[in-house]
C-alpha positions, 0 to 999 in steps of 0.5 A: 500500500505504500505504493499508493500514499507515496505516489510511486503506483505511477511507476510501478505497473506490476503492482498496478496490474495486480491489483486491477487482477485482484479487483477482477477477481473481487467483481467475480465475487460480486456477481457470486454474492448476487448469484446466491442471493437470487439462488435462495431468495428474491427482492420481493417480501415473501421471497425473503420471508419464506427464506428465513421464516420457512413455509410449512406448506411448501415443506421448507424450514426455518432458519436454525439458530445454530445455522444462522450462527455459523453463516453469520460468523464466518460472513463478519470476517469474510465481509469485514475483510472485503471492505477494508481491502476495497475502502483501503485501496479507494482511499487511496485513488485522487477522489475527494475525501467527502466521496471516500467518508460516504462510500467507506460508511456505506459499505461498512453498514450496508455489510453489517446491516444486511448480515443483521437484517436476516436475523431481524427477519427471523426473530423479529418481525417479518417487515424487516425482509424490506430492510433485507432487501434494501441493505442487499441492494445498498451493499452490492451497489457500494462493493461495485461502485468501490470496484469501480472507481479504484478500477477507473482509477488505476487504469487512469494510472496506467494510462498516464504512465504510458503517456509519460513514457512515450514522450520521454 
């Protein structure tokens, strides 16, 4: 990360095409993280409803506890790394510190409060699958907006040192 607060990613294109490697490979996990999502559920109420609260008539169970547990154990590590990678490497693109503090926040609690949202569904009351939803939504649109712009922003990078050597 040096590279970046020392402005010396303008000379190191290996470091800039890992990284753009690693931003690929985090939109694939983007695109899996819908993939499941809409695997199991929609963005309609009874979808996520039906989900977490089961259906006795369609033969589909609550979630457990215990189940619930497990997934929201190794979600707050695996999401909580996620976006301290992807606000990590954002910080440190040339966009303005207001944009930087409100997609920072953003994903933070988007990832928190989508993770939560299901067990608001399930042990709470059935209308918090609309806050579900909604933190699904805000979550995936703040991991792709972050994708995005550290993405745009090395490939500027990438652009400006090609620029660089060709007129030297």
């Amino acid at each position: 990360m040096r590279y970046f607060v020392s402005g010396e990613q303008q000379r190191k294109l290996l470091l800039n095409a890992l990284v753009l490697m690693f931003l690929a490979y985090m939109f694939l996990q983007w695109i899996s993280n819908g993939m499941m999502y809409f695997h199991r559920m929609d963005l309609t109420f009874d979808s996520v409803v039906t989900y977490y609260n089961g259906n006795g008539e369609q033969f589909i169970p609550a979630k457990s506890y215990d189940g619930m547990l497990e997934v929201l154990h190794f979600h707050l590590f695996s999401m909580g790394m996620l976006a301290v990678t992807l606000t990590h490497l954002m910080l440190m693109t040339e966009f303005s510190t207001r944009l930087k503090i409100w997609l920072s926040s953003l994903t933070f609690f988007s990832a928190i409060a989508e993770e939560l949202a299901g067990w608001l569904v399930r042990f709470t009351h059935p209308l918090f699958a609309y806050f579900k939803i909604g933190m699904f939504i805000t979550l995936e649109f703040s991991l792709f907006v972050l994708i995005v712009t550290v993405s745009w922003s090395l490939i500027s990078a990438r652009s400006k040192i090609k620029r660089g050597s060709k007129s030297s």
